[in-house]
PyMOL CGO cylinders between C-alpha atoms (Angstrom):
from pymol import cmd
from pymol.cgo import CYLINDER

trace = [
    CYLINDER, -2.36, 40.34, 8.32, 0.19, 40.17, 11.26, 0.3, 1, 1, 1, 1, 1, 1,
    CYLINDER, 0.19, 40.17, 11.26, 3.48, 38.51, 10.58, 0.3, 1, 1, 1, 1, 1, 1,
    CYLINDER, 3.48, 38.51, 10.58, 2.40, 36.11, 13.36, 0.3, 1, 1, 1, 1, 1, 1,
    CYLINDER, 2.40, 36.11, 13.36, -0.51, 35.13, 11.84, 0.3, 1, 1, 1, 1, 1, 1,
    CYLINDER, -0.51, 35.13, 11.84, 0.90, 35.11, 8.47, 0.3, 1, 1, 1, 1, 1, 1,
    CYLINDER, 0.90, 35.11, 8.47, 3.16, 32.90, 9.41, 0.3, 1, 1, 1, 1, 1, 1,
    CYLINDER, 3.16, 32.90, 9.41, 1.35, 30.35, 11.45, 0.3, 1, 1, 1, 1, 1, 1,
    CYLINDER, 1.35, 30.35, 11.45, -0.71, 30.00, 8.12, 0.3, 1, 1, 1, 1, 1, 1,
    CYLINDER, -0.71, 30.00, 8.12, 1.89, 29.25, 5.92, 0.3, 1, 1, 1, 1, 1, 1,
    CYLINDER, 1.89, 29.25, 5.92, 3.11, 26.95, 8.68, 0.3, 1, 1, 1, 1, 1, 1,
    CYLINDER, 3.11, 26.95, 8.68, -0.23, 25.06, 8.77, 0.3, 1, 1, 1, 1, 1, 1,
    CYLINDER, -0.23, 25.06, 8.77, -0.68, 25.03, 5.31, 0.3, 1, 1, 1, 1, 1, 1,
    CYLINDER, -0.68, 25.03, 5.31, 3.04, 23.16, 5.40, 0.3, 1, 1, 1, 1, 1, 1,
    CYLINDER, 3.04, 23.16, 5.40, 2.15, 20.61, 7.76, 0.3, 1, 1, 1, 1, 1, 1,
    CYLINDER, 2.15, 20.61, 7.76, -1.03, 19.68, 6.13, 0.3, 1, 1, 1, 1, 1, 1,
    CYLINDER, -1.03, 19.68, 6.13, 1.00, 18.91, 3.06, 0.3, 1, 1, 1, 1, 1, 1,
    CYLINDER, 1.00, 18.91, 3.06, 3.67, 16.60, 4.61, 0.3, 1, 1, 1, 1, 1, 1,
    CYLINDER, 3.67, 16.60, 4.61, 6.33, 19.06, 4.00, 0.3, 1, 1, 1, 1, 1, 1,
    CYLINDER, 6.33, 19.06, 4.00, 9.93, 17.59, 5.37, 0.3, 1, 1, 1, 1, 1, 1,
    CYLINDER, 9.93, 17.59, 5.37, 12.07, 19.66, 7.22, 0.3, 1, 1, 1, 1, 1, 1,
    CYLINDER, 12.07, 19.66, 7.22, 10.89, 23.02, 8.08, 0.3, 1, 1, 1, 1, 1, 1,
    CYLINDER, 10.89, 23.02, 8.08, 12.85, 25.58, 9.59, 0.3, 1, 1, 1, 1, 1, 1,
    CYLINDER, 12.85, 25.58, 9.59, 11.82, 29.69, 10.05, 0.3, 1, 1, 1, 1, 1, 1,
    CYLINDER, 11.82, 29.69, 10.05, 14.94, 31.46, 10.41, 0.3, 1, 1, 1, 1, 1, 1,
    CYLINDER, 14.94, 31.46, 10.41, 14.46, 35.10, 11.70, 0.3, 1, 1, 1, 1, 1, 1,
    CYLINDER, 14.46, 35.10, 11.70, 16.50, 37.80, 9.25, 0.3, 1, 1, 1, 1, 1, 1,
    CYLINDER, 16.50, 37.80, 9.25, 15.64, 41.09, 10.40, 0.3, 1, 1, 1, 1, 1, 1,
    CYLINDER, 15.64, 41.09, 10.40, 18.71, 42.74, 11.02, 0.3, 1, 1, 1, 1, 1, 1,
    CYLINDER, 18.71, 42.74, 11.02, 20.24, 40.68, 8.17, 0.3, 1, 1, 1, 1, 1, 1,
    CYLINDER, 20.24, 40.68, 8.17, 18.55, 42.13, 4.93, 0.3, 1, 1, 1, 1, 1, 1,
    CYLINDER, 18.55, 42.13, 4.93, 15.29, 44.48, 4.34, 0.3, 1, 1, 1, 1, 1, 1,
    CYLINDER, 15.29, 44.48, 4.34, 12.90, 41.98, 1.81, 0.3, 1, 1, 1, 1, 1, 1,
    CYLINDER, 12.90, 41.98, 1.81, 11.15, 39.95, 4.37, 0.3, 1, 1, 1, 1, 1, 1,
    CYLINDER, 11.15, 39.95, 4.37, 11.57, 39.56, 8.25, 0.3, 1, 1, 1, 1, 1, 1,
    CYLINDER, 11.57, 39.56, 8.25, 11.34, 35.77, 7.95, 0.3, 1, 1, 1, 1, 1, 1,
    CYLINDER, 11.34, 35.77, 7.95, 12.73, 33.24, 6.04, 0.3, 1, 1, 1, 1, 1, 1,
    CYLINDER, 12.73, 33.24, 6.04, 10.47, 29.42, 5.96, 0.3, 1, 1, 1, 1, 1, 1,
    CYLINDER, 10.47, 29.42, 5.96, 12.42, 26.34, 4.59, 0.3, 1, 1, 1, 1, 1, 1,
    CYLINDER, 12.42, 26.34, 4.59, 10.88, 23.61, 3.71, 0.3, 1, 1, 1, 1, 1, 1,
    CYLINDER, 10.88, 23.61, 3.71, 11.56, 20.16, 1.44, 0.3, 1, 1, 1, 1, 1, 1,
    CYLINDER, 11.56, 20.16, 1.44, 9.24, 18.10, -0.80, 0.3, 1, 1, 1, 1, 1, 1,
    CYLINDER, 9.24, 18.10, -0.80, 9.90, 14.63, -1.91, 0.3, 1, 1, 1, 1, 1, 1,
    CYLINDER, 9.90, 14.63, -1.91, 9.51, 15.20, -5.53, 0.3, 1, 1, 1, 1, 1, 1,
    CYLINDER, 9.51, 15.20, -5.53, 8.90, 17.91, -7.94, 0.3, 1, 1, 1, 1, 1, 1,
    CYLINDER, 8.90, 17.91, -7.94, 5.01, 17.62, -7.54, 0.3, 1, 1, 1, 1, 1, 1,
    CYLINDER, 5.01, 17.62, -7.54, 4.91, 17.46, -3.97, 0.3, 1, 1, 1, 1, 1, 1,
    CYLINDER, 4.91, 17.46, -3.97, 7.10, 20.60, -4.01, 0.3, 1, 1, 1, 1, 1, 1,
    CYLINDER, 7.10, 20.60, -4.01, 4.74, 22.35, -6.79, 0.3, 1, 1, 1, 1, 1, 1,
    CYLINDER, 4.74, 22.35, -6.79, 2.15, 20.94, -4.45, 0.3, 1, 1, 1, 1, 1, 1,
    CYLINDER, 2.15, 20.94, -4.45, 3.12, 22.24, -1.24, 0.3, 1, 1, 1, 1, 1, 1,
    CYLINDER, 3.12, 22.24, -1.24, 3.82, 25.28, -2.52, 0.3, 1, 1, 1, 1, 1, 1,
    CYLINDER, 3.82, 25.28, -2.52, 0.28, 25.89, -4.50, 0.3, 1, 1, 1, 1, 1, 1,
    CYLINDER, 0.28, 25.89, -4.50, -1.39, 25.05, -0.90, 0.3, 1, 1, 1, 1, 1, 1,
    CYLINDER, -1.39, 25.05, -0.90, 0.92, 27.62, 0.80, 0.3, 1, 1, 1, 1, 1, 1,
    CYLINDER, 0.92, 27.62, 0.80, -0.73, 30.41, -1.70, 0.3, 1, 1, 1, 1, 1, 1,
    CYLINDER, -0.73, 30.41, -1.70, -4.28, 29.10, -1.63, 0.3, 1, 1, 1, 1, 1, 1,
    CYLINDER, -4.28, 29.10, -1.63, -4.26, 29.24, 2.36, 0.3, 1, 1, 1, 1, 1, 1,
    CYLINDER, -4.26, 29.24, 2.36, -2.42, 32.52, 2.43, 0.3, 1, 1, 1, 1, 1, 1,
    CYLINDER, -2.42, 32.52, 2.43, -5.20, 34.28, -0.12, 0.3, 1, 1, 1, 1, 1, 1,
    CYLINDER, -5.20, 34.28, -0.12, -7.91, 32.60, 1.61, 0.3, 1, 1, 1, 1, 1, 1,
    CYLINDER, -7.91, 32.60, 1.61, -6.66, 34.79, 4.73, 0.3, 1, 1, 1, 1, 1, 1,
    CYLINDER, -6.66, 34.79, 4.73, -6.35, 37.50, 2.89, 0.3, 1, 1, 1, 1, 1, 1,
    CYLINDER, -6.35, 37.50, 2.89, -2.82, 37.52, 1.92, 0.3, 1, 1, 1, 1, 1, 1,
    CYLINDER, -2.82, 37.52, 1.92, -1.70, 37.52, -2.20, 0.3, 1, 1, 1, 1, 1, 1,
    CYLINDER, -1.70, 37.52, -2.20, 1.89, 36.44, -2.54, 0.3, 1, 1, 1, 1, 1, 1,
    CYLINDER, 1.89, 36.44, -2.54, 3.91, 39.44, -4.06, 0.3, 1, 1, 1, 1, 1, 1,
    CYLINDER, 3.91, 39.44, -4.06, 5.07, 36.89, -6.20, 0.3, 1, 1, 1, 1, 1, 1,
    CYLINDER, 5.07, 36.89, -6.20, 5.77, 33.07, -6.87, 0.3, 1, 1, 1, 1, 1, 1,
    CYLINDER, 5.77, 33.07, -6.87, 8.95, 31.60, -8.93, 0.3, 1, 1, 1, 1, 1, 1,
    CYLINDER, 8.95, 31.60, -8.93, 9.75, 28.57, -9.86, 0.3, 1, 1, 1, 1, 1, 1,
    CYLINDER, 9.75, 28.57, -9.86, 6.17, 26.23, -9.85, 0.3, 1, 1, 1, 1, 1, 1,
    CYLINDER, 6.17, 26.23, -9.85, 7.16, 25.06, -13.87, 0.3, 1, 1, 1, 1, 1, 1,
    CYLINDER, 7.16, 25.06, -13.87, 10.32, 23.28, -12.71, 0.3, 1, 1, 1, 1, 1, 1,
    CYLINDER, 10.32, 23.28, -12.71, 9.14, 21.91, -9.38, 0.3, 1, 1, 1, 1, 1, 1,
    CYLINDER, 9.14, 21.91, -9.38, 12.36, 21.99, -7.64, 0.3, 1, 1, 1, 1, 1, 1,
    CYLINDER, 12.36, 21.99, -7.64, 12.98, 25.23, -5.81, 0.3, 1, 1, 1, 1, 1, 1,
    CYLINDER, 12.98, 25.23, -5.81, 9.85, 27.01, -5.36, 0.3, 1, 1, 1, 1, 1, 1,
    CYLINDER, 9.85, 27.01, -5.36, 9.78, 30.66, -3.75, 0.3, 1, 1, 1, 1, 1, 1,
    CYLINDER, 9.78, 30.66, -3.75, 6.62, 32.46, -2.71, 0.3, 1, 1, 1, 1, 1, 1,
    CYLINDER, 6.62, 32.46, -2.71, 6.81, 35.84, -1.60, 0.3, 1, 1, 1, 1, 1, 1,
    CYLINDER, 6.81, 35.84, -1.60, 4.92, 37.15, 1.06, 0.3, 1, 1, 1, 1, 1, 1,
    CYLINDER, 4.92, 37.15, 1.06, 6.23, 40.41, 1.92, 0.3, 1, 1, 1, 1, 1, 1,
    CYLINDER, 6.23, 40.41, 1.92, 7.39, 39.87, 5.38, 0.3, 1, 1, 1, 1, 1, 1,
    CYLINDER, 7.39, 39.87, 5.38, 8.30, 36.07, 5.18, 0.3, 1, 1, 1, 1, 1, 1,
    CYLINDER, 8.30, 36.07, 5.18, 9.61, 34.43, 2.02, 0.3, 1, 1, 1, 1, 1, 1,
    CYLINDER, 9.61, 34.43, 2.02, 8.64, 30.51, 1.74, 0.3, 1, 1, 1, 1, 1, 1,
    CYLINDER, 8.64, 30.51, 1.74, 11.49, 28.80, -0.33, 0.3, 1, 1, 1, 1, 1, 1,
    CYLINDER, 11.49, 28.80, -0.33, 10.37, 24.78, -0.80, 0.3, 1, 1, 1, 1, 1, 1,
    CYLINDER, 10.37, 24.78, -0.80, 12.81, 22.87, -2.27, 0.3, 1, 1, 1, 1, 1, 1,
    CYLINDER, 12.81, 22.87, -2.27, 14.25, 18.80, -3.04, 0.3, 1, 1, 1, 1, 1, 1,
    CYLINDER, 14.25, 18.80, -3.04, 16.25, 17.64, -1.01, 0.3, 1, 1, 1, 1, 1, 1,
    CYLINDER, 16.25, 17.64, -1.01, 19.24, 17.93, -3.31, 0.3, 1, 1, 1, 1, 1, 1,
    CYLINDER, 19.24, 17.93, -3.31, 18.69, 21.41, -4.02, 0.3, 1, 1, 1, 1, 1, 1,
    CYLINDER, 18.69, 21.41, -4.02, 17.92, 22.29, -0.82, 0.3, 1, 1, 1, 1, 1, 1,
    CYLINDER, 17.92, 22.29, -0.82, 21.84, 21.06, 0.49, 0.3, 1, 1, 1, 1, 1, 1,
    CYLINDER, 21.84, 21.06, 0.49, 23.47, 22.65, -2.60, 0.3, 1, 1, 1, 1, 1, 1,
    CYLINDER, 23.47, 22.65, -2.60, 22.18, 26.18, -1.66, 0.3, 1, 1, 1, 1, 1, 1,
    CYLINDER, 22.18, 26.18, -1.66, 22.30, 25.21, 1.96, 0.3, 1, 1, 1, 1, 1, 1,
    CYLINDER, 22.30, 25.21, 1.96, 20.24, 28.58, 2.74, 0.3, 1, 1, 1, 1, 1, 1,
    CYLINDER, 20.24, 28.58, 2.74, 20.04, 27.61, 6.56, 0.3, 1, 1, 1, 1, 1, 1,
    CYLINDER, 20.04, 27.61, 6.56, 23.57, 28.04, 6.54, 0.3, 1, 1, 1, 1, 1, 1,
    CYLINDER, 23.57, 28.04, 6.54, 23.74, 31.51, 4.14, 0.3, 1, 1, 1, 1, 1, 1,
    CYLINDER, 23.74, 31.51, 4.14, 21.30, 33.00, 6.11, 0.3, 1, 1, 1, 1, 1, 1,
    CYLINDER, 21.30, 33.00, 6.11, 22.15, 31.36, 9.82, 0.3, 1, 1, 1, 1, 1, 1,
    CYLINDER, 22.15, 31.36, 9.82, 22.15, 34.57, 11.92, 0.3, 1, 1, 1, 1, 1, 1,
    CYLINDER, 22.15, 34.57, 11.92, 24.99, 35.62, 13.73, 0.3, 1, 1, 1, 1, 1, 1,
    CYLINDER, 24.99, 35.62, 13.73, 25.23, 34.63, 17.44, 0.3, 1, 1, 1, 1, 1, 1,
    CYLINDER, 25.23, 34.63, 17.44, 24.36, 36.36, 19.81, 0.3, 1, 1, 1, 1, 1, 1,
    CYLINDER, 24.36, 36.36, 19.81, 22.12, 36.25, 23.15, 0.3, 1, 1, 1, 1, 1, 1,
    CYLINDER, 22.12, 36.25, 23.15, 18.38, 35.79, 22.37, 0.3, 1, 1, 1, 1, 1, 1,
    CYLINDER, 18.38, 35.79, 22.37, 18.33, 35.30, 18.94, 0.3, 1, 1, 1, 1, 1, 1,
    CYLINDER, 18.33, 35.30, 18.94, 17.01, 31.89, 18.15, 0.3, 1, 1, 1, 1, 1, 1,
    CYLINDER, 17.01, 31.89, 18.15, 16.36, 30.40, 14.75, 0.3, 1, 1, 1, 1, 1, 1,
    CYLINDER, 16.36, 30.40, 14.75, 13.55, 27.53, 15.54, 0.3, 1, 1, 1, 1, 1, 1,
    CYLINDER, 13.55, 27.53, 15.54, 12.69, 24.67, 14.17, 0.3, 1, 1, 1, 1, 1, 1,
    CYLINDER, 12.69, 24.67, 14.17, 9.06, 24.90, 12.61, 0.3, 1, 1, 1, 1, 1, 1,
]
cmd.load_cgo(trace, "trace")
């Protein structure tokens, strides 16, 4: 499946779910697992657990299988990896304690834009 494609699923499969907050940050150039990073919050543990589980169903019903998922038992950072984009969906507060926009907030520089999902 092309990245693209890929990732416009896992994007639809967000929305659908009411998840808060999503940002795709682009991190080629920055490490070699995934060219994409997708951020997302929940409003509780289930919604997160929930969210997530839909991001998986709608990526193997287009023919994708995560590589793996972590963290569905606890409900408050889930990561599902795709290969080329990792989905992290987190709560709120764990989401501003690890601050990953900021970790992984490209450098600046001319035509490199990390959008708002």
């Amino acid at each position: 499946m092309a990245e693209e494609s890929l990732q416009k699923t896992v994007l639809d499969a967000l929305e659908d779910m009411k998840a808060r907050d999503v940002v795709v940050i682009d991190v080629r150039g920055l490490t070699s697992i995934a060219d994409s990073m997708v951020i997302a919050s929940g409003t509780s543990d289930r919604h997160v657990r929930s969210v997530a589980e839909s991001v998986v169903e709608k990526c193997k019903e287009s023919g994708q299988r995560p590589l793996g998922v972590e963290g569905l038992k606890d409900g408050e950072w889930v990561l599902v990896d795709l290969q080329d984009i990792v989905v992290h969906v987190m709560l709120p507060r764990v989401r501003d304690f690890y601050n990953l926009e900021k970790l992984w907030a490209p450098p600046a520089r001319p035509g490199r834009v990390t959008a708002k999902a």
